[in-house]
N, C-alpha and C positions, 0 to 999 in steps of 0.2 A: 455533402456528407451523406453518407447511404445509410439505410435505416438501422443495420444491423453497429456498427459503430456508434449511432447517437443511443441503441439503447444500452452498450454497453459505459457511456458517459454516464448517463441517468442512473445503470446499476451502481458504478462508481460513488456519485453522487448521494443517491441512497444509501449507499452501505454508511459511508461517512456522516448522515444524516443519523441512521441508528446507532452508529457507534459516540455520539455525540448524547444520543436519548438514553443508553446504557444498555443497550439491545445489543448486547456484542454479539451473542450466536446470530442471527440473521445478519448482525451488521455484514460477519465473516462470511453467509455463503454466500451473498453479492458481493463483494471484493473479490471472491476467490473466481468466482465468474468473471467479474472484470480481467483479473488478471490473465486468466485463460485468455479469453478473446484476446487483448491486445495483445502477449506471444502469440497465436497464434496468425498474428496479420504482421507482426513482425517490427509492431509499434513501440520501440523501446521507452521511448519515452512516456506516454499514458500507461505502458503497464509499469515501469519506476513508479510509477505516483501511484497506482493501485497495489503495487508491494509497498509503499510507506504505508496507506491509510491502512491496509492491513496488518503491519506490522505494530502500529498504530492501537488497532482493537484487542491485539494477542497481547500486546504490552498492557494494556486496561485488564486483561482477564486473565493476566497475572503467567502468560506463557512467555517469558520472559526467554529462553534459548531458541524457541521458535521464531520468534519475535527478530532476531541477532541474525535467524538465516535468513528472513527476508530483508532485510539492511541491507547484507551484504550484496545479494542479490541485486538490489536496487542504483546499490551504488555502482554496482558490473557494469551498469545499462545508461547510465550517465554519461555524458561527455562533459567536460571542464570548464564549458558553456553554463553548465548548470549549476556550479557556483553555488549560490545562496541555496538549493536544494539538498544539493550536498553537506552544505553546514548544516541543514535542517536534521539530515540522514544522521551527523556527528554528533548533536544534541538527543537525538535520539536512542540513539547506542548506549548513551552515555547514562544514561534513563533504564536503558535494560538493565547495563552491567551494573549497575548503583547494587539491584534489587533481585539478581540472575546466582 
């Protein structure tokens, strides 16, 4: 693993870690960083989970249509392998539009 990858796990990581503490602004600009990097290596799948956990934090801070475009997005990036994430994505949604 090379260095710039493991710190985009870590910003991952952390973001989700403040998004947890109720630090969503910061949670957000480390997810959004995440998600960068992993597009642009091409990584579908660690940026899917970095558009959840951020979709995740916009849902907590009540941006609930923003929230729906990264879903969607997440789900684009998915393959059918992913399964139980995907249902995760569907409870999710389900979570915006309750409240959207």
């Amino acid at each position: 693993m090379d260095l710039p990858r493991a710190l985009a796990l870590v910003r991952r990581h952390q973001g989700r870690a403040l998004r947890g503490r109720g630090r969503l602004a910061e949670s957000r600009v480390l997810l959004e960083a995440a998600t960068a990097f992993f597009e642009e290596q091409g990584e579908a799948y660690n940026q899917a989970r970095a558009l959840t956990d951020l979709a995740e934090a916009l849902h907590e801070a009540g941006e609930n249509t923003e929230a729906l475009a990264k879903i969607t997005l997440a789900e684009r990036l998915l393959t059918p392998a992913a399964t139980p994430h995907l249902m995760y994505l569907a409870g999710l949604r389900l979570r915006c539009e309750a409240v959207a």
